[in-house]
C-alpha positions as CSV (number, residue, x, y, z in Angstrom):
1,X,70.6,68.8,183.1
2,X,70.7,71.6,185.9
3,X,68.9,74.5,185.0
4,X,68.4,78.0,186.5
5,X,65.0,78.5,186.6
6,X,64.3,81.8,189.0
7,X,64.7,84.9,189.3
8,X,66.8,84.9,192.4
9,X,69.0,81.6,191.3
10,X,69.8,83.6,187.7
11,X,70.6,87.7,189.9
12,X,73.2,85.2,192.0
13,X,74.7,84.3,189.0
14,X,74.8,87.8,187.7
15,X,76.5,89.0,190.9
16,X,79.3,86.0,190.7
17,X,79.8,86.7,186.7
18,X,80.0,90.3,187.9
19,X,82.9,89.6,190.1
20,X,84.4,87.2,188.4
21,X,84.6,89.1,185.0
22,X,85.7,92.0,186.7
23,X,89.2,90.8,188.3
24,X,90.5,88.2,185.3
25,X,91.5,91.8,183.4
26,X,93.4,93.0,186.2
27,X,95.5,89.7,186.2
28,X,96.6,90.0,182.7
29,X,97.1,93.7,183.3
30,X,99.5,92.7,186.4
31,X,101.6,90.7,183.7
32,X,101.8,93.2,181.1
33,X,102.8,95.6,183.3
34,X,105.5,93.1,184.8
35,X,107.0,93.0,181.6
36,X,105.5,89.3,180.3
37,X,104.4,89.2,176.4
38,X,100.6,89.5,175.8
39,X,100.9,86.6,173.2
40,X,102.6,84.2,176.1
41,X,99.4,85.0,178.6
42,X,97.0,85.2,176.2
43,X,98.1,81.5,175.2
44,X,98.2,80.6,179.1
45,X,95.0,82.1,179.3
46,X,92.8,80.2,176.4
47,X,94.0,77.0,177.6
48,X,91.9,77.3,180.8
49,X,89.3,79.1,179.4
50,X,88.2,75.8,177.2
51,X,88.5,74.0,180.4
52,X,85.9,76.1,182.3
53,X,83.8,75.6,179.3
54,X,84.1,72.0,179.6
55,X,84.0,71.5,183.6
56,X,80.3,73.3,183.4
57,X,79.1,71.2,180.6
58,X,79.9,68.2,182.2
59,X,79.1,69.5,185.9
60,X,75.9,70.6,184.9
61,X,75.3,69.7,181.3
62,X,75.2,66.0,182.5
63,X,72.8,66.4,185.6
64,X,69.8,64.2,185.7
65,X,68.4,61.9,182.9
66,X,68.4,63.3,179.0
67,X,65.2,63.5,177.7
68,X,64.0,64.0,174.1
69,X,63.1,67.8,174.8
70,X,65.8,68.2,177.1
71,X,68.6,66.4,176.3
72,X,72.0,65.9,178.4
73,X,75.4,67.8,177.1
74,X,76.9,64.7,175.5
75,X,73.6,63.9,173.8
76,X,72.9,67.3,172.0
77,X,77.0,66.8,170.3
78,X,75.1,64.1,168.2
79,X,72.6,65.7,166.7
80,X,71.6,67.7,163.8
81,X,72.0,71.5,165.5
82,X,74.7,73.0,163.2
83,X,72.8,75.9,162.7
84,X,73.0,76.8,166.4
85,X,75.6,75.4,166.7
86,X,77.5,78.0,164.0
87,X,76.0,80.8,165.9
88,X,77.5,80.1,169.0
89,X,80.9,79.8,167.5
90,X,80.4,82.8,166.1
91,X,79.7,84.4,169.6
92,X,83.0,82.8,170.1
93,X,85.1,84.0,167.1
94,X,84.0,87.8,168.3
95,X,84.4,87.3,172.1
96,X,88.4,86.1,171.3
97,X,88.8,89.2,168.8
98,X,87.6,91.5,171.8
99,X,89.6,90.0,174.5
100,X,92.5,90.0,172.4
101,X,92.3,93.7,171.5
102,X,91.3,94.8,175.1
103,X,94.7,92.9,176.5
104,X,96.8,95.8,174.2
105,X,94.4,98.7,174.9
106,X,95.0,98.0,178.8
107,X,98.4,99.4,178.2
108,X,97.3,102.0,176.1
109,X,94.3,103.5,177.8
110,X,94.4,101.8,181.1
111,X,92.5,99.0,182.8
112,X,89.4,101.4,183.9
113,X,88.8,103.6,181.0
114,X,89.3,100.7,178.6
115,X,86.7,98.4,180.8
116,X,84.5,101.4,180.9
117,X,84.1,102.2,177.4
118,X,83.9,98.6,175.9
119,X,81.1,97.7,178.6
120,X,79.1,100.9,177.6
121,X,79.0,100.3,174.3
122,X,78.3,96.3,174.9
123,X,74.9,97.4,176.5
124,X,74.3,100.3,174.2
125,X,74.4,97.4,171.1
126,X,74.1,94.4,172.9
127,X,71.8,94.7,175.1
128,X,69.3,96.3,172.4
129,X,69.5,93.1,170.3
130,X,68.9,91.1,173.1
131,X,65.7,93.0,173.8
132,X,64.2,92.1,170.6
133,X,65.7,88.5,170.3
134,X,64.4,87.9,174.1
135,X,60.6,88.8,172.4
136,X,60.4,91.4,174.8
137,X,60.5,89.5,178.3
138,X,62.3,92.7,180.4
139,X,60.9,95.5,181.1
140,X,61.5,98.4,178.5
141,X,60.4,101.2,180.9
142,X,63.5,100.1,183.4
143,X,65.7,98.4,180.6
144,X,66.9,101.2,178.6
145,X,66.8,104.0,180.9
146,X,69.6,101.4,182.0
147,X,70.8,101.4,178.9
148,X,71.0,105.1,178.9
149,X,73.0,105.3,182.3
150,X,75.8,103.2,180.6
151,X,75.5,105.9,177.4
152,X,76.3,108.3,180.5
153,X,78.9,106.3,181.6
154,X,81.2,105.7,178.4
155,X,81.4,109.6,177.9
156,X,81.8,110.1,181.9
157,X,85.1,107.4,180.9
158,X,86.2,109.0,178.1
159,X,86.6,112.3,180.3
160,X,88.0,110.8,182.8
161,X,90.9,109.3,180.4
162,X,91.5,113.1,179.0
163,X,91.7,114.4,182.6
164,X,94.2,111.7,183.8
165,X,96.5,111.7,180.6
166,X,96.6,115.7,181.2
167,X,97.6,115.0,184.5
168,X,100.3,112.7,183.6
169,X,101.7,114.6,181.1
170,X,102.0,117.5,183.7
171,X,103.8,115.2,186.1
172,X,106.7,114.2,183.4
173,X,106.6,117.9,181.7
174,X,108.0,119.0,185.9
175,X,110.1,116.1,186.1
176,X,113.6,117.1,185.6
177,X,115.7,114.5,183.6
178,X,116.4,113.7,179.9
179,X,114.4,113.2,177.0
180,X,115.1,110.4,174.3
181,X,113.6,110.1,171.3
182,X,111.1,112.7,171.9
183,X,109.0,110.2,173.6
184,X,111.2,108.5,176.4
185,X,112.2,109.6,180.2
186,X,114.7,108.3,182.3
187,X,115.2,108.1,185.9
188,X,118.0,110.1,187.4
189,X,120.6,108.5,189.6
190,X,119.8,109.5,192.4
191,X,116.5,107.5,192.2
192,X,118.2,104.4,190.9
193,X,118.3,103.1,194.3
194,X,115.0,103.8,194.9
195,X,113.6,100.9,192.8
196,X,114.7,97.4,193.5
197,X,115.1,95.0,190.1
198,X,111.4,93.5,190.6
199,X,107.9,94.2,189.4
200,X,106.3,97.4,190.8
201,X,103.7,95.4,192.4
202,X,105.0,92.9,194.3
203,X,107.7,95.1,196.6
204,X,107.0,94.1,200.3
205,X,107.2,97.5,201.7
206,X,106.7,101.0,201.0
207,X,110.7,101.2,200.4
208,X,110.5,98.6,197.4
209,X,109.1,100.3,195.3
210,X,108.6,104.4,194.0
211,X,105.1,106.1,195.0
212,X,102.2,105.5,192.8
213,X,101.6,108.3,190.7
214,X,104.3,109.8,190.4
215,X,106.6,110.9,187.8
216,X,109.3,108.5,188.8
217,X,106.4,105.7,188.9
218,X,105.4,106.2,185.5
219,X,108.7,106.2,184.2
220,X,110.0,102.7,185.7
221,X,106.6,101.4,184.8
222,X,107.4,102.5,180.9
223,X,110.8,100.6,181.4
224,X,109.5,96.8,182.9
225,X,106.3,96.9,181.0
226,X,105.8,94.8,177.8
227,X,104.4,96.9,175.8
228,X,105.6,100.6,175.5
229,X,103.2,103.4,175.3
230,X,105.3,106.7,176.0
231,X,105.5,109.0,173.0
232,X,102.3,106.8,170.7
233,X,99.4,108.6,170.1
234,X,95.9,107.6,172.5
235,X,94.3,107.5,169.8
236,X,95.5,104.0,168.8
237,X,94.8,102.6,172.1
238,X,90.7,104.7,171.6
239,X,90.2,102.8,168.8
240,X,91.6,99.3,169.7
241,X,89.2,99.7,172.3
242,X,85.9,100.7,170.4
243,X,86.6,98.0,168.1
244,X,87.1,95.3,171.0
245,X,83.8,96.9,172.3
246,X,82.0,96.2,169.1
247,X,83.0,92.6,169.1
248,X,81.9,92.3,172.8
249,X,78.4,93.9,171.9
250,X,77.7,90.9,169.2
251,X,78.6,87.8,171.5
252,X,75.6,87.9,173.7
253,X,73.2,88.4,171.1
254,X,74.6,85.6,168.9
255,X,74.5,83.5,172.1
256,X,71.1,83.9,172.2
257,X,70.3,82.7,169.0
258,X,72.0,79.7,169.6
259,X,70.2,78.5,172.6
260,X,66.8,79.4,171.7
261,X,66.6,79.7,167.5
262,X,64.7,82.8,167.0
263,X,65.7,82.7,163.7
264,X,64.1,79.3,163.2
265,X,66.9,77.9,161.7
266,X,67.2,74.1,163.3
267,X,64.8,71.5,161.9
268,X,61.8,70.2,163.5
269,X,61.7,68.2,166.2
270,X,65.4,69.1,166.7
271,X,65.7,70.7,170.4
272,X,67.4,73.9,171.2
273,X,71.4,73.7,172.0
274,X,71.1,73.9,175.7
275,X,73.2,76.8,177.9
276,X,76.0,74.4,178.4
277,X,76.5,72.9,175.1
278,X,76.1,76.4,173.2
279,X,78.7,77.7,175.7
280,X,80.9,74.7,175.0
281,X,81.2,75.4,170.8
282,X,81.4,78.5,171.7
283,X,84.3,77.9,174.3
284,X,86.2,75.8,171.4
285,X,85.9,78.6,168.9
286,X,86.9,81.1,171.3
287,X,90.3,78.9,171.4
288,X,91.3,78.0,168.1
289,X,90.6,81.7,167.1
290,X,93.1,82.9,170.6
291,X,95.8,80.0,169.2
292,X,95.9,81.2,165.8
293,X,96.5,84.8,166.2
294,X,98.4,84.7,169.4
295,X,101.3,82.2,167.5
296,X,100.9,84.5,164.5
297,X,102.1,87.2,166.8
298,X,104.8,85.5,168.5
299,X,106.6,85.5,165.2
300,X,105.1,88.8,163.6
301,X,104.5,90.9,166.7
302,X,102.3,94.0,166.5
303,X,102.4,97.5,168.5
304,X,106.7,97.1,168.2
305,X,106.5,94.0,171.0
306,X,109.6,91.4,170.9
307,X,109.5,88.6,168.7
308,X,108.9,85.2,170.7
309,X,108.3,81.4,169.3
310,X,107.2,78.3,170.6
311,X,109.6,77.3,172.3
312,X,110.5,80.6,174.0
313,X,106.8,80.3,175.1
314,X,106.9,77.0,176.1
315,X,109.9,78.1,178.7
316,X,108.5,81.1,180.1
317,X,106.9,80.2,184.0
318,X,107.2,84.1,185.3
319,X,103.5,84.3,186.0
320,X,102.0,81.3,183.7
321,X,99.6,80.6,187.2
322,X,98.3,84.3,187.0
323,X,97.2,83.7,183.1
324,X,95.8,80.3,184.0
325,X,93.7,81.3,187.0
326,X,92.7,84.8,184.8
327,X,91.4,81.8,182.3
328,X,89.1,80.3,184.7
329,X,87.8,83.3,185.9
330,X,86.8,84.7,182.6
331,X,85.6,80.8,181.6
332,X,83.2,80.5,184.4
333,X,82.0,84.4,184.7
334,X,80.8,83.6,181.1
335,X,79.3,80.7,181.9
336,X,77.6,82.2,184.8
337,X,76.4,85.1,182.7
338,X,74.7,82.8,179.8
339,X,73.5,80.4,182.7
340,X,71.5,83.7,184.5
341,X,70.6,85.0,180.8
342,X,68.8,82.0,179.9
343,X,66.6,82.1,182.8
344,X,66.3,85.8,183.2
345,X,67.0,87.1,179.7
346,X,70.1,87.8,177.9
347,X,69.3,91.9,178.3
348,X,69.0,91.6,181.9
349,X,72.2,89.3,181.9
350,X,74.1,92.3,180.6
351,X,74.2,94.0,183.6
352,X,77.5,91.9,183.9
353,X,78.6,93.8,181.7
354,X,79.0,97.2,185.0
355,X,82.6,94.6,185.7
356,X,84.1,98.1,185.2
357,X,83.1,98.5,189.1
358,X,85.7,95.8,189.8
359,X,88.1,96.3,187.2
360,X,88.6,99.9,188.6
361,X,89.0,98.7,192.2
362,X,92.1,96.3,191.5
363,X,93.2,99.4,188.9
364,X,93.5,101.5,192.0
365,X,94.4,98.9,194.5
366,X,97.1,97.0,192.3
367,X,98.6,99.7,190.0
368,X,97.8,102.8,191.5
369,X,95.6,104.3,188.8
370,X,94.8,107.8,189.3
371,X,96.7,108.1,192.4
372,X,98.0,112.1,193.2
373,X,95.7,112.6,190.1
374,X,93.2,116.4,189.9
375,X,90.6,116.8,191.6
376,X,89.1,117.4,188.5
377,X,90.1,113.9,187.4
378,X,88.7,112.1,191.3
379,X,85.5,114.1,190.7
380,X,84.8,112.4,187.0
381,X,85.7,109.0,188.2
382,X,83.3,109.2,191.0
383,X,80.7,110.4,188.6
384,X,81.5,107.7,186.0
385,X,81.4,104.7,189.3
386,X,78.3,106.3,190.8
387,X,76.3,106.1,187.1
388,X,77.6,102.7,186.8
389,X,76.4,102.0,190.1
390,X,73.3,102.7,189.0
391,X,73.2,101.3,185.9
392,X,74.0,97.9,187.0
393,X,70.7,97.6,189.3
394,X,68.4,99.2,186.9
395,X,69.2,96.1,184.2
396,X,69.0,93.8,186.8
397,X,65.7,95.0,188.1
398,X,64.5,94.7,184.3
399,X,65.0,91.0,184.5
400,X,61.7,88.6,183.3
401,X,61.4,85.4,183.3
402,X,61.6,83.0,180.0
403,X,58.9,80.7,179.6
404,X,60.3,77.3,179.3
C-alpha cells in the first residue's frame, strides 16, 4: 500500500486537489447554463466519481505486500471495521447532499460567491474539528488565524454578491424592452440576430455571441439556461448554499474518524481503515445517495425544472463527456485531499478547501462573471481573492506531521 509520508509529498497533493476541485464546478456550471438538466449531469457525474474512488484504491490501495498492521485495499473489505467503515459513509452521505445543493445555488448565486461562501464556512466548522480530532498536530498559532482569513473571506463574498446583483439589476432596469410576469425580459428584435441558436460559450468569434455582461447577455442566458432565476428571491439560492456548506464542513471531519478511530470504536487488534479503503465506502455512499435523489427529481423536479425520466436520461449525449470528466476531477481531487490529510493532517488538508481561487477564474474566463460590473463590485472581489490568497498558505504552512 502506497502511502504519503512527507510533508512535501502531502503540500503536492494539496496543490493538485486544489486545482482539481476547483474546475469540476465550472464544468457542471457550463451545462446548466447550456440549458442541460442538473439531475441528467449530476447522474453522469456520480458514475465517474465511484470510479475515481475505485482506480486509487486499487492503484494505490494494492501497492506492496499486506501486512497485519497495514493491510492491502482488498484485505481491509474482509474484516471487522464497520464502525469506521459507517463513518466514512457518513462523510459520504453529507459530501453528495452538498454537491447536490451547490449544483442549484450555482444558478442562483453564481459559481464564485457560492464557492466562496461554502469553502468559508467548511474551514470555519471543519477545519476546527479537525484540529481536535488530529490531537493537535498543526500549528494553532498559524492554523486559525487561517481560519480567520476564510471568516474574512465569506463576508468579503457575500458583499461581493450584493454589489454584483445591484449591478445587474441596473443593467436590465436601463434596458429598454418588455416585462413578463414581473420577472422576465426579452430581447428586442433588433438583437435577435445578434445571438446564433447555440450555447453562449461555445460561439467561435466575438460575432457569435452578445457581450458578456451585458443586459442583452443576461437576458439570453435566462432563456438557454436550465434552471430560471429571473424574478426568485436570492435568498433561496443564500440559503441552499449555507446548507450545502454545512454538509461540506462535516465530511472531512467524519473522514477522519474513519481512518484513524479517535473515537475508539473498532475492536482490538483490528487496524485502522486505510486512506484508500475509507475513501472507497465513502465513494459508494456518495453514489447511491446522488442516484436516489437525482431519479427522485427526474420525476418530481424541484426549483420549477422540467420533468425527465429514465429514458429521457438515458438519450441525452449534449455534454454527457463534460459531466463525466467533471466526475473524475472531483473523484480524484478528493482523493488527493484525504491522501495529503492523512499524512499532513486533515486541518491542514483543508486548505483545499481556497478552490474558490479557481472556481472564480473559469467564472470569469467561461461565463463572464462580473464583467462591465462597478468598481465597487472589482474592488470587493479583489479583496475577497487576495484574503483567500492568503488564507490558503497560512493552512498549508500549519501542516504537522502524523506519527505513524
Amino acid at each position: 500500500m502506497f502511502l504519503v509520508e512527507s510533508k512535501g509529498g502531502a503540500i503536492v497533493c494539496m496543490l493538485l486537489a486544489l486545482f482539481f476541485l476547483g474546475t469540476w464546478p465550472a464544468l457542471l456550471t457550463l451545462l446548466e447554463r447550456r440549458g442541460r438538466l442538473p439531475q441528467h449531469t449530476y447522474l453522469d457525474y456520480s458514475i465517474t466519481n465511484l470510479l475515481a474512488a475505485v482506480i486509487i484504491a486499487f492503484a494505490f490501495g494494492e501497492i506492496g505486500k499486506s501486512t497485519t498492521d497495514e493491510p492491502n485495499f482488498l484485505a481491509q473489505l474482509a474484516q471487522d471495521n464497520w464502525p469506521s467503515v459507517l463513518f466514512a459513509m457518513a462523510g459520504g452521505v453529507v459530501l453528495s447532499l452538498g454537491n447536490l445543493s451547490t449544483q442549484y445555488a450555482w444558478a442562483f448565486v453564481g459559481l464564485s460567491v457560492t464557492e466562496v461562501i461554502t469553502a468559508s464556512i467548511t474551514v470555519v466548522i471543519g477545519t476546527t474539528l479537525n484540529y481536535f480530532l488530529d490531537d493537535k498536530i498543526n500549528k494553532a498559532e498559524i492554523l486559525f488565524p487561517g481560519v480567520g482569513c476564510f471568516l474574512v473571506a465569506v463576508c468579503l463574498g457575500s458583499a461581493v454578491h450584493s454589489s454584483n446583483n445591484a449591478d445587474n439589476k441596473a443593467k436590465l432596469d436601463n434596458f429598454s424592452s418588455d416585462y413578463i410576469d414581473g420577472a422576465l425580459y426579452t430581447l428586442q428584435e433588433k438583437n435577435a440576430d445578434q445571438v446564433k441558436p447555440k450555447d453562449l460559450e461555445s460561439g467561435s468569434n466575438s460575432g457569435d455571441k452578445v457581450k458578456a455582461g451585458t443586459a442583452d447577455f443576461l437576458i439570453e442566458l435566462e432563456k438557454k439556461r436550465a434552471i430560471k432565476v429571473f424574478g426568485k428571491s436570492t435568498f433561496i439560492g443564500l440559503a441552499i448554499t449555507f446548507f450545502a456548506g454545512v454538509c461540506f464542513s462535516l465530511f472531512s471531519p467524519a473522514f477522519n474518524l474513519a481512518t484513524n478511530d479517535q473515537w475508539h470504536t473498532l475492536k482490538k487488534g483490528v487496524p485502522h481503515l486505510s486512506v484508500y479503503t475509507a475513501f472507497f465506502y465513502f465513494s459508494v455512499s456518495c453514489f447511491v445517495i446522488a442516484i436516489i435523489l437525482n431519479i427522485t427529481f427526474l420525476y418530481h423536479p424541484v426549483l420549477n425544472l422540467p420533468k425527465s425520466s429514465l429514458k429521457a436520461y438515458l438519450r441525452d449525449w449534449d455534454g454527457r463527456s463534460w459531466a463525466l470528466l467533471a466526475g473524475l476531477l472531483c473523484g480524484f481531487g478528493n482523493g488527493l485531499q484525504f491522501m495529503g490529510g492523512q499524512a499532513a493532517g486533515y486541518a491542514a488538508a483543508d486548505a483545499v478547501q481556497a478552490l474558490p481561487l479557481v472556481s472564480t477564474f473559469w467564472g470569469i474566463v467561461l461565463f463572464g462573471e462580473y464583467r462591465k460590473s462597478s468598481r465597487r463590485t472589482y474592488v470587493l472581489l479583489g479583496s475577497m481573492l487576495l484574503m483567500f490568497i492568503v488564507a490558503v498558505g497560512v493552512l498549508m504552512a500549519s501542516s504537522g506531521h502524523r506519527k505513524q
